[in-house]
N, C-alpha and C positions, 0 to 999 in steps of 0.2 A: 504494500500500500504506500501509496508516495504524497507526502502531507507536503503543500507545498504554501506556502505563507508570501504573502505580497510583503515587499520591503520599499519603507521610504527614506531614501538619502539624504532628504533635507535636516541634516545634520552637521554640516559643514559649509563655514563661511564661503559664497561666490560676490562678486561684486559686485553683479546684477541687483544680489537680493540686498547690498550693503545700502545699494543706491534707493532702493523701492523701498523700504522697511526702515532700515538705519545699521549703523556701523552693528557689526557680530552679529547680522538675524540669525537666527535658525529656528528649527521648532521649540528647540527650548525657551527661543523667549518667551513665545504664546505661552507657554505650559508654567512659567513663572510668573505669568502676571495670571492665570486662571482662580478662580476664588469660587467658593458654594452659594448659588442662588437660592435656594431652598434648605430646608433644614433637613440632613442624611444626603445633600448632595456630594456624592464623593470626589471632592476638589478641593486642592488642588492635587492633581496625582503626584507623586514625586520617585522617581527610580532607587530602586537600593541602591543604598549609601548613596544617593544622591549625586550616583552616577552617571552625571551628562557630560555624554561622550561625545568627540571629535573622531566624525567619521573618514577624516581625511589621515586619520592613523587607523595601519593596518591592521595593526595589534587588536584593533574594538570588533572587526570582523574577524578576525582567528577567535575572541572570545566568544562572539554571538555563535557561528556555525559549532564552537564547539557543543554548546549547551543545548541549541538546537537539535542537533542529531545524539546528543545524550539521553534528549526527551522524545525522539521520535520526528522529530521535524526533518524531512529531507532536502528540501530546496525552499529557494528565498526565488520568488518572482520579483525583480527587480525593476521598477518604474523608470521606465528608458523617456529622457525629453529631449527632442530633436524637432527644431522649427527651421526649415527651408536649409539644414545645413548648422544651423547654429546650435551645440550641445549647451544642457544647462544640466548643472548637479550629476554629472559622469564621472567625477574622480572617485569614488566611492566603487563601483563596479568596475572602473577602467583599474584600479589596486587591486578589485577581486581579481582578476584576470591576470595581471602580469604577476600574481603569486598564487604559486599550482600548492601551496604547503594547505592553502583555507579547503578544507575538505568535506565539499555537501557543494550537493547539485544546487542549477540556474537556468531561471530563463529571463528573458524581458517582458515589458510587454512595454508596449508604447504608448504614453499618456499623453494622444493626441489634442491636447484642447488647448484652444487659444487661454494664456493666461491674463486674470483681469484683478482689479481691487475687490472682487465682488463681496466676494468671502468676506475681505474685513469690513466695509460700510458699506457693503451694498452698493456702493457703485461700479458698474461698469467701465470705468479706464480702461484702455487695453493697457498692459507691460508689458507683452509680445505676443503679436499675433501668430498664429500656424499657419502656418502656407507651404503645398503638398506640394507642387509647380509637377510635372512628367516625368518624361523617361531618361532624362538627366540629372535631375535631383533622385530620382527615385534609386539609381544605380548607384549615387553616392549614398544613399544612406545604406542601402544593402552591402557596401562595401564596411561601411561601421561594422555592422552588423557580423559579418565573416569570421573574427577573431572570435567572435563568441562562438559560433556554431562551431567554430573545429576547436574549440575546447573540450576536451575530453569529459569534466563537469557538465556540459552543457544539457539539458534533457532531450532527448529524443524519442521517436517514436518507430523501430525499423529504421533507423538511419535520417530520420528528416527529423531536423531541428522545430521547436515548438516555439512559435511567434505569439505572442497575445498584443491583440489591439484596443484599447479600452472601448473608443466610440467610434467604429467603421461609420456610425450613419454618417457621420462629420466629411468623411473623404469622398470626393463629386467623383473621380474615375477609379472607386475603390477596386474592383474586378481588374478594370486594367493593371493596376498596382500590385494586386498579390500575384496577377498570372506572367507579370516580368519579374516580380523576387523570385517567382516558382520557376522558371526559364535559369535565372541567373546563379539559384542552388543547385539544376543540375548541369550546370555550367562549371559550379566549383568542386562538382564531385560527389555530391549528395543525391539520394534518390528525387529531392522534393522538399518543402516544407509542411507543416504541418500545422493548421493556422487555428486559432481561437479567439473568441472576442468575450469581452467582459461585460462592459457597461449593460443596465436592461434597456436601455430606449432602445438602442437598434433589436431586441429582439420584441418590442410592442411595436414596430412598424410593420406594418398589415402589409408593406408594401416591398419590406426586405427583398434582395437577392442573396441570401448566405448561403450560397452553394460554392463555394472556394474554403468555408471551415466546415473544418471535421467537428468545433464543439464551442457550445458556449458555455459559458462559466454562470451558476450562478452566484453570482456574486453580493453578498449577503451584510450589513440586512438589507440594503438596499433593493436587491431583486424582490424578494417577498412584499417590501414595504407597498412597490409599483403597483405589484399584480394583486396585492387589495385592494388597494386604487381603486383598480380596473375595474372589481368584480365590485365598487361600494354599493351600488345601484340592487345588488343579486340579495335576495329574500336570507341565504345563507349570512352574506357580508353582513347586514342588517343586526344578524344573532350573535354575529362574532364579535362586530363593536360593541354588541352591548354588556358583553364577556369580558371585554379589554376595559371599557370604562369601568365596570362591578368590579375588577379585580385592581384598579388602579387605586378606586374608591377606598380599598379595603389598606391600600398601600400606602397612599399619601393621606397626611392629616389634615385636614378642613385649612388650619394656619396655614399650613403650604401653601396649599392650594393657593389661597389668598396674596404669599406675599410672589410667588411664581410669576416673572415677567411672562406680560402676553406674549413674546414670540419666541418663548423654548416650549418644545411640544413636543410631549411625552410618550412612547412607546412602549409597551409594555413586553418585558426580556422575555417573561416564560411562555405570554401567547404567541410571540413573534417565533419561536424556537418549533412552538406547537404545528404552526401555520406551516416553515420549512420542513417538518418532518412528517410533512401530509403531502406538499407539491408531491407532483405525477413528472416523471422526466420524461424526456424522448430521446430520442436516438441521441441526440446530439449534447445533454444535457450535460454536464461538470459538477458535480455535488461543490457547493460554497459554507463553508463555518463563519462563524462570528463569535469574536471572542466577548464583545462587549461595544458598544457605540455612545459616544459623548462629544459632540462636534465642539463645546461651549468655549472651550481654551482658545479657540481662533477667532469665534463669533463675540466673543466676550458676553454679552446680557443676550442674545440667541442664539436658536440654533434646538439640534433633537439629541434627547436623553434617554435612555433606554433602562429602564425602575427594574432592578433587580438581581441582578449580573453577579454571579460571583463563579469560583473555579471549582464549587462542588456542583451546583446546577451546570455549568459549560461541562464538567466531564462526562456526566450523566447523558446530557444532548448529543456531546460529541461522541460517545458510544454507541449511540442508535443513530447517529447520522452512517458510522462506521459499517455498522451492519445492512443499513438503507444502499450503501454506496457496493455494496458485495452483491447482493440480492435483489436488488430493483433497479438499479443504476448499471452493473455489470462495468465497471469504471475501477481505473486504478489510482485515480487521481481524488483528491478533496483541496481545494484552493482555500485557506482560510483568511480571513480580517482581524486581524492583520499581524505581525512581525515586531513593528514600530511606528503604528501608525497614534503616538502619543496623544496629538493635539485633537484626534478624533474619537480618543477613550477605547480603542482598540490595538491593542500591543500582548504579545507572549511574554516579554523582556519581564524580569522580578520588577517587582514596585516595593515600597515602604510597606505598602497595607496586606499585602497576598504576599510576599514575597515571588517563590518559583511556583506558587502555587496551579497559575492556569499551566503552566508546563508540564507538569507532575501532573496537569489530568490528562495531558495529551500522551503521555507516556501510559497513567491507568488505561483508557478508555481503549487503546491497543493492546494491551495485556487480556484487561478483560475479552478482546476479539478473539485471542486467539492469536494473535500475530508477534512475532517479532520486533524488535527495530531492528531495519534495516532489509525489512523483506519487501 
């Protein structure tokens, strides 16, 4: 079974972000200035021993991957940003890479979207737009891309390296695009590539072509959150919200409630777990974890909270997601949320408050399977 965890590099000063943010951003600053809205809202987070790392030393990835694959973690999905040519936050992965000693699989995936101030106030500025341009941009990026795939780390599937794209819908000649990287892999020797897309919009477009991926990821919570959305309207949706209110009721206390800014909006852990471990896959489907979601550290007074999360209920999930992924899914893959994704309250890494705790379920919840690490 191959547990592979999405990883975010904004960990490490770039100048871009010196320029847009102020001198030293990185996520830790969001995650230092995050504070509790409510009363039991767990913030600010804070990493063992208060461990904020500089991921521009290799030494912070020799220790992740080690504890990783001690717990059962086998690869880190790596958020690859490339606009028209221009890389932003690659030292981190480009270090993976030129040291073969950090030992646990990788792949990318490409975090195609125009970046904007939105996240923080709500405005729209751009700070750099995406722009895909043809069969001359497209070959250089494929050409980035090379060192990874003949890394021996790299994941594969039969010899074709595994691409993830977060938002295909975004790209106007996406077909053209994947079928000249697919030309230019077996160009370098490779049978092919082997492509998957993340984001849920392009998979709620009625109007998709995703015939060039083998698989979409759900990607979690976010995918379920959509596809309730979708179904608010259905007699069923109706009984569920009123399940998710009843038990939020029962969660948060009347004063909460009260002093709760209007625009952080609450989700509730164990029926959102409940809701993922019902979805019906299809062929194409990618089983998605979630370790927990708290967007609030970046949004400061907004943003989604997720009431209840802790690493005895995620091991519990994550073992029946395990068994879902064997017997219904037929898949050797589970994508989880996340690695270090801090500033959105989803990370495996120790904290002050659980310590290694979500890790040590990631290790039970494959025990309990039946599995090994490393199988």
């Amino acid at each position: 079974m191959n547990i592979i965890a999405f990883y975010l590099p904004q960990f490490h000063e770039i100048p871009e972000n010196n320029a847009w943010w102020g001198k030293g951003f990185t996520e830790w600053v969001n995650m230092k200035k995050a504070a509790p809205l409510f009363d039991g809202h767990y913030q600010p987070r804070i990493p063992l021993n208060e461990n904020y790392y500089d991921l521009s030393d290799v030494n912070v990835m020799k220790w992740q991957a080690s504890i990783a694959k001690a717990h059962g973690v086998t690869g880190f999905c790596f958020y690859h940003y490339w606009f028209g040519g221009k890389l932003l936050l690659e030292k981190p992965v480009e270090n993976f890479l030129n040291d073969a000693t950090i030992d646990i699989d990788y792949c990318l995936s490409w975090a195609n979207e125009t970046w904007t101030k939105a996240w923080a106030d709500k405005k729209d500025a751009v700070l750099i737009e995406q722009d895909y341009g043809s069969e001359k941009e497209w070959a250089d990026h494929f050409r980035y891309f090379l060192p990874h795939f003949q890394d021996k780390r790299y994941i594969k599937e039969e010899g074709k390296p595994l691409l993830v794209l977060y938002r295909p819908d975004l790209i106007p000649r996406l077909n053209d695009m994947l079928d000249y990287w697919n030309e230019m892999a077996i160009e370098a020797g490779f049978p092919g590539l082997v492509y998957a897309y993340q984001h849920v919009s392009f998979y709620l477009d009625d109007n998709r072509d995703d015939s060039r991926f083998t698989y979409h990821i759900e990607y979690q919570p976010g995918y379920a959150r959509a596809l309730q959305d979708r179904n608010r309207s259905s007699r069923s949706w109706r009984h569920a919200v009123s399940q998710i209110l009843i038990r939020t009721e029962k969660l948060l206390h009347t004063e909460i409630r009260a002093n709760l800014p209007q625009e952080v909006k609450k989700y509730d852990y164990d029926m959102t777990w409940e809701y993922i471990l019902n979805m019906k896959p299809d062929q194409k489907s990618l089983p998605g974890a979630f370790v927990d979601w708290d967007n609030t550290p970046r949004r400061q007074n907004r943003g989604m909270v997720y009431i209840g999360a802790n690493p005895e209920k995620f091991k519990t999930y994550f073992s029946r997601l395990i068994r879902r992924t064997i017997d219904e899914y037929h898949k050797e893959y589970i994508f989880i949320f996340a690695w270090n994704e801090w500033a959105e309250g989803g990370y495996l890494e120790p904290d002050e408050r659980y310590r290694y705790g979500y890790l040590e379920a990631i290790r039970e919840a494959l025990t309990e399977n039946g599995l090994l690490l490393g199988e």
